[in-house]
LUMMIDREN-977779 format. One record per atom (N, C-alpha, C, O): residue number from 1; residue in one letter; y negated, x, z negated. Coordinates in pm, 1 decimal. Layout:
BEGIN
+-----+--------+----------+----------+----------+
: num : residu :        y :        x :        z :
+-----+--------+----------+----------+----------+
: NUM :      a :        Y :        X :        Z :
...
+-----+--------+----------+----------+----------+
//
This chain:
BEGIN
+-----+--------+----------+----------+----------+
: num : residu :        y :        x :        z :
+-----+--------+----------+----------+----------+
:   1 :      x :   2052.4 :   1071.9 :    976.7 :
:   1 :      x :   1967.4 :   1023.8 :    868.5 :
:   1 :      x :   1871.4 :   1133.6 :    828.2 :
:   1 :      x :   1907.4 :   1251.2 :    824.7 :
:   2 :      x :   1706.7 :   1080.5 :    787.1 :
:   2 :      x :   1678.7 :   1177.0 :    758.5 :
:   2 :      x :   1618.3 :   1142.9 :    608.4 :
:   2 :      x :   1608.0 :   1037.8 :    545.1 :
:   3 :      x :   1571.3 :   1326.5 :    571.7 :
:   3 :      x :   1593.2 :   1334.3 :    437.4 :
:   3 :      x :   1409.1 :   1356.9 :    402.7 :
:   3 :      x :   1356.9 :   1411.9 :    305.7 :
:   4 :      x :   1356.3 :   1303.8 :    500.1 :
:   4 :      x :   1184.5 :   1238.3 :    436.6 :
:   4 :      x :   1185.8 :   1176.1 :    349.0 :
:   4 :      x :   1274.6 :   1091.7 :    336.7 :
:   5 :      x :   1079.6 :   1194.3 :    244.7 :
:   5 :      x :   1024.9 :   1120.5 :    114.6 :
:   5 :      x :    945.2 :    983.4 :    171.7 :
:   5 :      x :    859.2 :    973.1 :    259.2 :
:   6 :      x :   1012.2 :    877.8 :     82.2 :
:   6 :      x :    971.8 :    747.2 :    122.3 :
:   6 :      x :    887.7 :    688.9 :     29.2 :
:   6 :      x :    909.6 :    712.0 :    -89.7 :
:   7 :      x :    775.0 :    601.6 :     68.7 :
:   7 :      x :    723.5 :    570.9 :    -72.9 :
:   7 :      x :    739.5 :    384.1 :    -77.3 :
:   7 :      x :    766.5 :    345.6 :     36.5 :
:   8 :      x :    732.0 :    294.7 :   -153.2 :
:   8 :      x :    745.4 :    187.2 :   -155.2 :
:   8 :      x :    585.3 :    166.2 :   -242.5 :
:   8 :      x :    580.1 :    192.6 :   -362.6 :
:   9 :      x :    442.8 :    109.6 :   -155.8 :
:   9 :      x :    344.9 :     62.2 :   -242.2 :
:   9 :      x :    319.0 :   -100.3 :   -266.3 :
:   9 :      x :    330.1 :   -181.7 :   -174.6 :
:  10 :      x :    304.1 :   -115.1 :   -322.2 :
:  10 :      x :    264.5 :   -273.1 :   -342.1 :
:  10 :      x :     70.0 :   -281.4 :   -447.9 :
:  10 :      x :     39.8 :   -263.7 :   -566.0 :
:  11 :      x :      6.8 :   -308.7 :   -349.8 :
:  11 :      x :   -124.3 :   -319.6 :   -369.3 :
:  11 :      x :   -208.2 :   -506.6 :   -315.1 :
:  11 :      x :   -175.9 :   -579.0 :   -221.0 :
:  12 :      x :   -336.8 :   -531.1 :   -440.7 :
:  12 :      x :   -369.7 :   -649.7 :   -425.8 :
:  12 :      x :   -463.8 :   -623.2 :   -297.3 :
:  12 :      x :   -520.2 :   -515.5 :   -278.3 :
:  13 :      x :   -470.9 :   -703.5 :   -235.5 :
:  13 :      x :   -545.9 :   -718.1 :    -42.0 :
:  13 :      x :   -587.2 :   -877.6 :    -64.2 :
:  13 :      x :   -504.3 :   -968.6 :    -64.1 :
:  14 :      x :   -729.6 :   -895.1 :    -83.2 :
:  14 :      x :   -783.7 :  -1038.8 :    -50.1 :
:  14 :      x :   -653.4 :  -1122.3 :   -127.1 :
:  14 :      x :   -550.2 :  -1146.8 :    -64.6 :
:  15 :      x :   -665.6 :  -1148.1 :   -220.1 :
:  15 :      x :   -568.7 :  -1243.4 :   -294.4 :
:  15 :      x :   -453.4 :  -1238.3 :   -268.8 :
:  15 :      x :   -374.8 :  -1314.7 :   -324.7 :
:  16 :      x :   -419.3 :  -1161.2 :   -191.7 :
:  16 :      x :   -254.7 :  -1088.0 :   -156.1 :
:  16 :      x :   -190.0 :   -974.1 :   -229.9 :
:  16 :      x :   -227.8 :   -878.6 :   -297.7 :
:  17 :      x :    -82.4 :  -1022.2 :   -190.2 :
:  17 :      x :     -0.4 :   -877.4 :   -229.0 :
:  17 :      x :     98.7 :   -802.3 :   -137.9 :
:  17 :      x :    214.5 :   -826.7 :   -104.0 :
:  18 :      x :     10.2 :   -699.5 :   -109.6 :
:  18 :      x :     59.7 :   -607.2 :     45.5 :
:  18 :      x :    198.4 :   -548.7 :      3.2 :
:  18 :      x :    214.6 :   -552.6 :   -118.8 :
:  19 :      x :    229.5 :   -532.8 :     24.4 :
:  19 :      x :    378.7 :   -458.6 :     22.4 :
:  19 :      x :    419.0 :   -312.8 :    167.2 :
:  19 :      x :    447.1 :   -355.8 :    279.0 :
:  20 :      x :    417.1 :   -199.1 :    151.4 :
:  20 :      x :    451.2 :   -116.4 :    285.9 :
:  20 :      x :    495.0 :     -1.3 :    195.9 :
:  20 :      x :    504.7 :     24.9 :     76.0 :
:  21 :      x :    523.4 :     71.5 :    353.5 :
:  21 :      x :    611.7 :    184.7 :    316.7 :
:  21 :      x :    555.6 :    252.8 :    375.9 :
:  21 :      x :    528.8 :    217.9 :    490.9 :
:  22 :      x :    506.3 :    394.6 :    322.8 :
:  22 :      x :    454.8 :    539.8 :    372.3 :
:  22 :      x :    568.3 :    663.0 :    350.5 :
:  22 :      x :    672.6 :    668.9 :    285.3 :
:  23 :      x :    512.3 :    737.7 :    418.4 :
:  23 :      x :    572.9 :    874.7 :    408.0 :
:  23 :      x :    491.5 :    990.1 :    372.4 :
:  23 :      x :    509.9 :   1111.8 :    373.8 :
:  24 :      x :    370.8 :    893.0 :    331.8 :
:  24 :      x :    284.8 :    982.6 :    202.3 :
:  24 :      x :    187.8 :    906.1 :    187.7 :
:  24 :      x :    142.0 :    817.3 :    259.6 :
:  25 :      x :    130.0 :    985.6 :     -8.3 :
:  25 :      x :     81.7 :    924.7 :     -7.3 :
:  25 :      x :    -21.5 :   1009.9 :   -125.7 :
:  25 :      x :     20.9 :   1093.2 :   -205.9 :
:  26 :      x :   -143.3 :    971.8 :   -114.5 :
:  26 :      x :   -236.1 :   1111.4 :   -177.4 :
:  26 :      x :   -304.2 :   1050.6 :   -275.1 :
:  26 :      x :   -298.3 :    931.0 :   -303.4 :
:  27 :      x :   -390.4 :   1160.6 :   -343.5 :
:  27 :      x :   -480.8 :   1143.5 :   -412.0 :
:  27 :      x :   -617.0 :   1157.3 :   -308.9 :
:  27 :      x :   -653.5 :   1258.6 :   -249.3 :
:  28 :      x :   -653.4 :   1078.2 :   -308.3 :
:  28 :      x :   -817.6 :   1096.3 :   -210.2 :
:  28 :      x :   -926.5 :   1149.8 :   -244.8 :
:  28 :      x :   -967.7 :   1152.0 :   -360.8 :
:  29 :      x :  -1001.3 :   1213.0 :   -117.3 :
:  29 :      x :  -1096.5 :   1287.7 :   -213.5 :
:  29 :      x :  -1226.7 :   1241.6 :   -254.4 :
:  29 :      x :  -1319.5 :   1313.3 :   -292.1 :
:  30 :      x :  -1226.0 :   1107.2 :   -243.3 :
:  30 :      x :  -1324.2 :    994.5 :   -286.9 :
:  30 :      x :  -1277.1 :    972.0 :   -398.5 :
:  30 :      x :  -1157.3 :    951.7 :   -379.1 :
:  31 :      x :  -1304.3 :    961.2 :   -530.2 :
:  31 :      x :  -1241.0 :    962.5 :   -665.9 :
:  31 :      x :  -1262.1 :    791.2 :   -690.0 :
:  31 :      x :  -1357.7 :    717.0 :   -667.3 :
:  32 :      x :  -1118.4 :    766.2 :   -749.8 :
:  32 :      x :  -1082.7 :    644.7 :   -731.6 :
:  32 :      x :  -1008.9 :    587.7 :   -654.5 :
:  32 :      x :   -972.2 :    475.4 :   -688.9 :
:  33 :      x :   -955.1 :    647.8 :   -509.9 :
:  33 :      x :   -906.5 :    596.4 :   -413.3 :
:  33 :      x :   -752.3 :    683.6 :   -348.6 :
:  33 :      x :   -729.9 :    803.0 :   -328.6 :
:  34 :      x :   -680.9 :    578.6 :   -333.2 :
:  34 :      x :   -537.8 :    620.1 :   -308.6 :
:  34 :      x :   -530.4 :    607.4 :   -132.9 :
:  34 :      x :   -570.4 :    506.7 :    -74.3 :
:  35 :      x :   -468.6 :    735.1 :    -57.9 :
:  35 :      x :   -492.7 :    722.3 :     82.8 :
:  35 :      x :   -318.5 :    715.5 :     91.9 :
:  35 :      x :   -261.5 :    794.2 :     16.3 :
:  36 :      x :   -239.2 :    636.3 :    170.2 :
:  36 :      x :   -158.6 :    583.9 :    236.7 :
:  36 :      x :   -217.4 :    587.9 :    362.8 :
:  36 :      x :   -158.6 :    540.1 :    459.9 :
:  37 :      x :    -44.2 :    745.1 :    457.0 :
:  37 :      x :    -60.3 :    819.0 :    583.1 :
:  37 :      x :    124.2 :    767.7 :    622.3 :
:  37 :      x :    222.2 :    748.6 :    550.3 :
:  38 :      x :    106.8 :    762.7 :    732.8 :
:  38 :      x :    240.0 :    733.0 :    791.3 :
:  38 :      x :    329.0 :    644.9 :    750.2 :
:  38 :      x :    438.4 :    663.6 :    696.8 :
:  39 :      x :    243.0 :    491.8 :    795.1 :
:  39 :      x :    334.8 :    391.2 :    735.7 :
:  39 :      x :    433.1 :    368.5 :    825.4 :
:  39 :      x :    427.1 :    392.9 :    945.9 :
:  40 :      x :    561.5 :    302.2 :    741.5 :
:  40 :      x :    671.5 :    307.5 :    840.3 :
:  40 :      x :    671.1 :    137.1 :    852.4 :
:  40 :      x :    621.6 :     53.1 :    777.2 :
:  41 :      x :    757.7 :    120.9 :    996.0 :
:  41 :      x :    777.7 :    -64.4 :    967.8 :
:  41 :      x :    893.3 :    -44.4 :   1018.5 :
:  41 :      x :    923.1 :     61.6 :   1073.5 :
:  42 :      x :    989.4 :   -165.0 :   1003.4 :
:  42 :      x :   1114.4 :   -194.5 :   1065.8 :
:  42 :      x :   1120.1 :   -206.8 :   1190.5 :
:  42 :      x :   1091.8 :   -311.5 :   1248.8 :
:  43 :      x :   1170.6 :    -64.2 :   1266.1 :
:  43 :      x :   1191.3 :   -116.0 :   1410.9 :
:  43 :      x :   1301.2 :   -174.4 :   1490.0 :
:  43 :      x :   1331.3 :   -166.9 :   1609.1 :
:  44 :      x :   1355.1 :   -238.3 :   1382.5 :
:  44 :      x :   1537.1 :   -287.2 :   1470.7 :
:  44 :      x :   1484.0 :   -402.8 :   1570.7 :
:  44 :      x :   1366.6 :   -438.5 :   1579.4 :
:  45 :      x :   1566.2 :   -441.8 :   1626.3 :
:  45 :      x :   1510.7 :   -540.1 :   1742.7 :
:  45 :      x :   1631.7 :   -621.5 :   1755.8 :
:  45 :      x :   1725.4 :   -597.9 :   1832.1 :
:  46 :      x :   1620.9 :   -718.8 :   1674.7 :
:  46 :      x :   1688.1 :   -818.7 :   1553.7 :
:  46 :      x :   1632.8 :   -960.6 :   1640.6 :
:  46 :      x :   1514.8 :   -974.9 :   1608.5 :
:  47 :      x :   1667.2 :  -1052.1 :   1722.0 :
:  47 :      x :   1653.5 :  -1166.0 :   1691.7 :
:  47 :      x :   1590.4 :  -1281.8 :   1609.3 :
:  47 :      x :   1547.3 :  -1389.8 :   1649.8 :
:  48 :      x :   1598.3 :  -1213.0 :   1437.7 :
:  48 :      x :   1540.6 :  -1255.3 :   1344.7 :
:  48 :      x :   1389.3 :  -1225.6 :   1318.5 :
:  48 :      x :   1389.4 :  -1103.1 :   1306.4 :
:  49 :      x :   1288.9 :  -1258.7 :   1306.3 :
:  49 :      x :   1154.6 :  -1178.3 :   1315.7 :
:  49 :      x :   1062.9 :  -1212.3 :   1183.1 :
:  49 :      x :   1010.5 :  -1323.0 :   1170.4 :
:  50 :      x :   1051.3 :  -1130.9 :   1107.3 :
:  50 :      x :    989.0 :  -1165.6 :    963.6 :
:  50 :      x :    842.6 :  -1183.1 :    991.8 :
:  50 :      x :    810.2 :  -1086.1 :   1060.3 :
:  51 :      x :    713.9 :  -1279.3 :    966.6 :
:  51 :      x :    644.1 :  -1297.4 :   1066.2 :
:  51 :      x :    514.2 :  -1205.4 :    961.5 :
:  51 :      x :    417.8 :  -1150.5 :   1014.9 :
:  52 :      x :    535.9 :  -1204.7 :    820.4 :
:  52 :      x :    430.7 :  -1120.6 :    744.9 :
:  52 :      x :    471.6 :   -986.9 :    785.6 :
:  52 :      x :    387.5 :   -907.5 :    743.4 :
:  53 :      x :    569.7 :   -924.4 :    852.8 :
:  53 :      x :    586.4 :   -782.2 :    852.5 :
:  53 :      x :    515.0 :   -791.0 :    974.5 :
:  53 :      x :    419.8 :   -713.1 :    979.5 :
:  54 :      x :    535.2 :   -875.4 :   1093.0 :
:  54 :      x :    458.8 :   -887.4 :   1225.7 :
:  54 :      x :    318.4 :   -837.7 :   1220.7 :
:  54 :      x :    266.9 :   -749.8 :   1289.7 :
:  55 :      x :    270.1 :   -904.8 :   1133.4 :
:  55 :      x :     97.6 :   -936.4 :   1075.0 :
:  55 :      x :     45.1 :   -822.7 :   1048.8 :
:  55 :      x :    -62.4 :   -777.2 :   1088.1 :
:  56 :      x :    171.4 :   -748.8 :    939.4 :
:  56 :      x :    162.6 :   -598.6 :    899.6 :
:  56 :      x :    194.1 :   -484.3 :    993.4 :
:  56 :      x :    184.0 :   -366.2 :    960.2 :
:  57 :      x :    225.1 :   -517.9 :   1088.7 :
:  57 :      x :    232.3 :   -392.7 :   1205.0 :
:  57 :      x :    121.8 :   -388.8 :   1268.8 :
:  57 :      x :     58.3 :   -285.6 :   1290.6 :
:  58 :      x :     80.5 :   -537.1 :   1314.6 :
:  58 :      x :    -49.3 :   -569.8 :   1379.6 :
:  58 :      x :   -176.9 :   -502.6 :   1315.2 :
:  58 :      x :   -246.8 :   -413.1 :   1362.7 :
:  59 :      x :   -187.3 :   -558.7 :   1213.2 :
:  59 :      x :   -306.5 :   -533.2 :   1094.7 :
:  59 :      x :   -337.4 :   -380.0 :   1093.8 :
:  59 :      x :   -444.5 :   -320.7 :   1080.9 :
:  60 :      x :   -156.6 :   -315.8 :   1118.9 :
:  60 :      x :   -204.3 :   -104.4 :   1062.5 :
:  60 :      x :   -210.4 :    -70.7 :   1194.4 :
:  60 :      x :   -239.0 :     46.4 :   1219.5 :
:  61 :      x :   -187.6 :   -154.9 :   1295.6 :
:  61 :      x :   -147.3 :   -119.0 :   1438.7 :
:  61 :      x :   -289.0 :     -9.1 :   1497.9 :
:  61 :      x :   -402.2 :    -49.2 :   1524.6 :
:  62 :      x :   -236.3 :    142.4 :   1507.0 :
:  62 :      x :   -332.1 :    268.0 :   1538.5 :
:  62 :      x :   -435.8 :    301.6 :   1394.4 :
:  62 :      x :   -543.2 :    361.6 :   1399.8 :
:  63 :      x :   -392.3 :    263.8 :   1309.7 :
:  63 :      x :   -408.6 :    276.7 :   1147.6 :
:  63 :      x :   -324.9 :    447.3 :   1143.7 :
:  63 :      x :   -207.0 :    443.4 :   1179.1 :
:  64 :      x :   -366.3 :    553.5 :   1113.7 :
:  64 :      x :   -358.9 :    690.2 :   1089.0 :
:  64 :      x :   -342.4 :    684.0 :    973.6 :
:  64 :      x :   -230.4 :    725.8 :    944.1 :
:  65 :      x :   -432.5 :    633.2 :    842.0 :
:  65 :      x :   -408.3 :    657.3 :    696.6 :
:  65 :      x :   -467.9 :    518.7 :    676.3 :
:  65 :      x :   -543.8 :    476.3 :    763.4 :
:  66 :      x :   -448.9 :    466.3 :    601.3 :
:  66 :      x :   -588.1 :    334.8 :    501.0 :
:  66 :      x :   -600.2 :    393.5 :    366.4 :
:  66 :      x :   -498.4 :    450.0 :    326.4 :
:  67 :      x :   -718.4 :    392.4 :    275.2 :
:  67 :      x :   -768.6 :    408.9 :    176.9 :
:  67 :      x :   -801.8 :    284.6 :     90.3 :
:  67 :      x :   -867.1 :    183.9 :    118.0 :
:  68 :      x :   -723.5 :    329.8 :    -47.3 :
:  68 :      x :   -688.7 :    176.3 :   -107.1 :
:  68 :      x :   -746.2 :    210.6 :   -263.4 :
:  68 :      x :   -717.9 :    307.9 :   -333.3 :
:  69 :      x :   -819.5 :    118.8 :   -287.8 :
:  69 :      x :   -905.7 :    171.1 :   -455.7 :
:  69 :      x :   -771.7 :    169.8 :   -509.1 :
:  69 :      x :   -674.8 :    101.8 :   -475.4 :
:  70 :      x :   -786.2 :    272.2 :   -613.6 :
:  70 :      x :   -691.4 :    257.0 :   -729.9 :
:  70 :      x :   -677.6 :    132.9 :   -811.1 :
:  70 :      x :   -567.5 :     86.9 :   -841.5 :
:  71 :      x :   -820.0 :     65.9 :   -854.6 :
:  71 :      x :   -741.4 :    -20.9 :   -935.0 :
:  71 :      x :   -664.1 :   -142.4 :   -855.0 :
:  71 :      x :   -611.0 :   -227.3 :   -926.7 :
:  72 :      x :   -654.0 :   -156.7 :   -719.7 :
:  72 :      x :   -604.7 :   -200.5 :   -617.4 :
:  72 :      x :   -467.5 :   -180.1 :   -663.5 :
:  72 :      x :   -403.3 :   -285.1 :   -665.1 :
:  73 :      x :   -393.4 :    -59.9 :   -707.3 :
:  73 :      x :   -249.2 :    -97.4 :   -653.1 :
:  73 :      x :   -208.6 :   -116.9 :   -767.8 :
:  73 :      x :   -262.2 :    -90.1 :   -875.3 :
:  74 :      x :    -92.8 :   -174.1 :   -740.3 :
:  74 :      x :     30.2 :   -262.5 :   -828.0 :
:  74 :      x :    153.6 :   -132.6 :   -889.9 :
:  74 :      x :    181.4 :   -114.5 :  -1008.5 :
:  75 :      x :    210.0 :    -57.6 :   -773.3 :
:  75 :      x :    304.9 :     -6.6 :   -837.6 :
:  75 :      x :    310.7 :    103.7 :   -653.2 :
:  75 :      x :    270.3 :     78.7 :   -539.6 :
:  76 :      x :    378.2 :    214.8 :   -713.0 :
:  76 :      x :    432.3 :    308.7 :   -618.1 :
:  76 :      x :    565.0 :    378.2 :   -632.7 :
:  76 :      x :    572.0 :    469.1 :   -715.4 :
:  77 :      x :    662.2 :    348.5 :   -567.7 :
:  77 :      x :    800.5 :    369.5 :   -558.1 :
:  77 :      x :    835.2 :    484.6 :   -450.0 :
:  77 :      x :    813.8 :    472.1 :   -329.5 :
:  78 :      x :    905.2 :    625.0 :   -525.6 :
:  78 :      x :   1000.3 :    658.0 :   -445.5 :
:  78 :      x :   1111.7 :    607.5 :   -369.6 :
:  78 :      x :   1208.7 :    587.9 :   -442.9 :
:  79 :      x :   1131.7 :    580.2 :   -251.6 :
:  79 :      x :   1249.3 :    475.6 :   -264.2 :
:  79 :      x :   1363.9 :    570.6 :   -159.1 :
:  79 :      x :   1325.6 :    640.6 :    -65.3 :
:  80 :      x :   1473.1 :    557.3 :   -190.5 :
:  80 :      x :   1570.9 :    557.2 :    -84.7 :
:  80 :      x :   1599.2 :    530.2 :     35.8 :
:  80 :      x :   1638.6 :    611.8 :    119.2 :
:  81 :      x :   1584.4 :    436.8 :     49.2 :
:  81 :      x :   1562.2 :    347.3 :    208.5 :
:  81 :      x :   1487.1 :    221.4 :    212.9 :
:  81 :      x :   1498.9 :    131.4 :    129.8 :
:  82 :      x :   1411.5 :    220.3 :    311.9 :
:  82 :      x :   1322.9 :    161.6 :    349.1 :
:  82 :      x :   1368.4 :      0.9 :    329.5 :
:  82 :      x :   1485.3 :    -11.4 :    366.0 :
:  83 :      x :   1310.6 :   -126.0 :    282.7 :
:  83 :      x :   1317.5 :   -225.6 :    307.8 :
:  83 :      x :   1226.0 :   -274.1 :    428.5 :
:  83 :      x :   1208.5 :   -226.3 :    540.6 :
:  84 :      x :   1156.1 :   -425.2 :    343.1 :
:  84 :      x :   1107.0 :   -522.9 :    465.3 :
:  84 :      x :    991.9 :   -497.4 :    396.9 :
:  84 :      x :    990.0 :   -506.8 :    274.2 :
:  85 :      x :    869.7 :   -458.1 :    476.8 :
:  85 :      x :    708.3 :   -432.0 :    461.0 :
:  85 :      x :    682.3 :   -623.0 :    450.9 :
:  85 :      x :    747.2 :   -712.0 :    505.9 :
:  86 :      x :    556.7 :   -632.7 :    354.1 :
:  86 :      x :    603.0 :   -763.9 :    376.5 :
:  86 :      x :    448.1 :   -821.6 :    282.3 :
:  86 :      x :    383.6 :   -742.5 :    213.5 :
:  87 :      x :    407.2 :   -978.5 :    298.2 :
:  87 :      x :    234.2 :  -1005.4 :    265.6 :
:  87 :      x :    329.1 :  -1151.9 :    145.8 :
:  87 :      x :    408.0 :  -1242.4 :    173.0 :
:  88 :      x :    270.7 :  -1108.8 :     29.2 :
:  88 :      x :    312.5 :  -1227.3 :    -37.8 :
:  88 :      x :    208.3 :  -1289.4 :    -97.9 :
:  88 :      x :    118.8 :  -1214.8 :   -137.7 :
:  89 :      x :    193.0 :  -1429.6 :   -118.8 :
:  89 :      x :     44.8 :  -1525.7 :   -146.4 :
:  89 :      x :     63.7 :  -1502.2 :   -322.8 :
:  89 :      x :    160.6 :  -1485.7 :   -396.9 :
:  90 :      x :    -61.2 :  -1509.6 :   -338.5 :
:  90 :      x :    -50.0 :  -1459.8 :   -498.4 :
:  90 :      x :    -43.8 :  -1671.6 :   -544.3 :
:  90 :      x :   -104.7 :  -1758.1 :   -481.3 :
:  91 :      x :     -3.8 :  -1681.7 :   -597.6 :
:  91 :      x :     25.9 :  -1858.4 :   -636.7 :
:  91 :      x :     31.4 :  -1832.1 :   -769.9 :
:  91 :      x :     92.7 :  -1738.6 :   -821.5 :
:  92 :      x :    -51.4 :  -1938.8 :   -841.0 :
:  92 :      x :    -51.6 :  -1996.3 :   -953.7 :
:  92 :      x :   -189.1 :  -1934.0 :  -1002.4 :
:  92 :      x :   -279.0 :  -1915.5 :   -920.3 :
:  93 :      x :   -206.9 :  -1898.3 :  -1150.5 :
:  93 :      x :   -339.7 :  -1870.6 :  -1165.4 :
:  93 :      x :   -338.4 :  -1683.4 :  -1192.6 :
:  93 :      x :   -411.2 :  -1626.8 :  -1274.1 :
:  94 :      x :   -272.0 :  -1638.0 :  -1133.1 :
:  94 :      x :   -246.3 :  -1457.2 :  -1106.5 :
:  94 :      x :   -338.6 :  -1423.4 :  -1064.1 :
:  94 :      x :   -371.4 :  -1462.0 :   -951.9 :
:  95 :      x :   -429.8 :  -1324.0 :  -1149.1 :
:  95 :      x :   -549.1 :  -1239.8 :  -1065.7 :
:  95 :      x :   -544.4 :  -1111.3 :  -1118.1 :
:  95 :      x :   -489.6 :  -1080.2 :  -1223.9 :
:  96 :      x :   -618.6 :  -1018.0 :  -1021.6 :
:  96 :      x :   -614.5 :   -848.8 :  -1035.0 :
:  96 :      x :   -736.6 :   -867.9 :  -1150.5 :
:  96 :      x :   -845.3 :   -924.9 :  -1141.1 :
:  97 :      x :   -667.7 :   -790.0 :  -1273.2 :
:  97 :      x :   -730.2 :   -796.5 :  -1405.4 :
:  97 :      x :   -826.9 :   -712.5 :  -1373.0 :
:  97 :      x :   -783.6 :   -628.0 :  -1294.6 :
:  98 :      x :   -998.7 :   -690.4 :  -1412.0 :
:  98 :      x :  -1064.9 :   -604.4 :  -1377.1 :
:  98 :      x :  -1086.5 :   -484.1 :  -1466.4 :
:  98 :      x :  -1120.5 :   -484.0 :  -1584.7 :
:  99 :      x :  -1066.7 :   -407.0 :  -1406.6 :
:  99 :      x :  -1085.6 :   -265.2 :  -1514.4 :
:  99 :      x :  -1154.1 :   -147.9 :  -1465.1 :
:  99 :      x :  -1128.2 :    -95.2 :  -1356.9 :
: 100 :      x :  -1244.9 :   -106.6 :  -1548.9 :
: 100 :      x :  -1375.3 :    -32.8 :  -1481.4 :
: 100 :      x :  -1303.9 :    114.1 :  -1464.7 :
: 100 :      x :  -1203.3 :    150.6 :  -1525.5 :
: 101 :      x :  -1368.2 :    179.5 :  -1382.1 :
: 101 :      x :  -1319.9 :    294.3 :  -1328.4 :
: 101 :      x :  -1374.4 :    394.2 :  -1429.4 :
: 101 :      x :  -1469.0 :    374.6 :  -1505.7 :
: 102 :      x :  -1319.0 :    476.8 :  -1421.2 :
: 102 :      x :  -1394.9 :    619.4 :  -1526.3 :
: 102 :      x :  -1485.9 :    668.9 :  -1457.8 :
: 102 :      x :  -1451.4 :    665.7 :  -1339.6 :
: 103 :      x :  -1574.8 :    708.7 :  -1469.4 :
: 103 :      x :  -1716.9 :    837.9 :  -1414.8 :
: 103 :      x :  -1733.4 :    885.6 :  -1485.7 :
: 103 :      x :  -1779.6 :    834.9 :  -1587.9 :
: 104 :      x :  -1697.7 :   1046.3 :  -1471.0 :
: 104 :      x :  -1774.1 :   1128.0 :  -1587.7 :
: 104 :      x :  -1915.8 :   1176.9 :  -1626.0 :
: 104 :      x :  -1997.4 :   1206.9 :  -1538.9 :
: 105 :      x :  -1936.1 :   1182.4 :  -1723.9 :
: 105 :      x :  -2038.6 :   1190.4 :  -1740.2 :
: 105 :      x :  -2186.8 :   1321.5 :  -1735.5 :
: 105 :      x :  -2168.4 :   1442.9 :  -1744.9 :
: 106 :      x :  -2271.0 :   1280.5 :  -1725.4 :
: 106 :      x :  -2374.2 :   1419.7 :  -1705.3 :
: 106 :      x :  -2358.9 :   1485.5 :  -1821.8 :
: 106 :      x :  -2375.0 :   1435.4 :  -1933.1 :
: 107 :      x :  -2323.1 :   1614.5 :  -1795.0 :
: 107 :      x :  -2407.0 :   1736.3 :  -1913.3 :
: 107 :      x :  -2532.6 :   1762.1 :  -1906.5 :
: 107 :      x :  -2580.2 :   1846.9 :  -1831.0 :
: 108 :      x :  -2589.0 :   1700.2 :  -1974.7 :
: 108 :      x :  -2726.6 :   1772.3 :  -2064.4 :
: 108 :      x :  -2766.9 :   1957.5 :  -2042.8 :
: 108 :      x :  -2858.5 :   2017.3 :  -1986.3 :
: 109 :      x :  -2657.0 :   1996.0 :  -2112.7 :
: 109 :      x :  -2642.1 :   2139.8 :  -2171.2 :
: 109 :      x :  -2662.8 :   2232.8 :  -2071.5 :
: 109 :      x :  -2655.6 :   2353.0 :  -2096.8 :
+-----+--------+----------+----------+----------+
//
């Protein structure tokens, strides 16, 4: 077993809600933007086949880092062990509330 830091993100994607797991995860140096590097997926070879994690291997498949706006994500978890990476449909009338980003401002002086 190893003793790598795991992260659990859940971020809004086109009326979705992405769900993955990195093994880091930064502050970017584009202000505003969260970079997710070394996503992990479930590699057991299970019979059973979860078909949104499929989508999600495909989708990061030769993906190095993705860069995700901040007001994009939902929540970021240290986690213990890895679950199921996974695409859930946002249903009912749920939308990413909009909230303006900070820019600081010019000095004059």
């Amino acid at each position: 077993m190893t003793n790598e830091t795991l992260y659990r993100v859940r971020f809004f994607s086109e009326d979705k809600i992405y769900e993955v797991y990195a093994r880091d995860v930064l502050q970017g140096e584009l202000y505003g933007f969260v970079i997710l590097s070394e996503l992990v997926f479930d590699t057991n070879t299970t019979v059973v086949v979860d078909p949104s994690e499929e989508k999600l291997k495909s989708e990061f498949s030769g993906v190095r880092q993705t860069i995700v706006p901040m007001h994009s994500i939902i929540r970021i978890d240290e986690v213990e062990k890895q679950g199921t990476a996974k695409i859930t449909e946002i249903s009912g009338n749920v939308a990413q509330f909009p909230s303006p980003v900070y820019t600081p401002g010019r000095s004059d002086t």
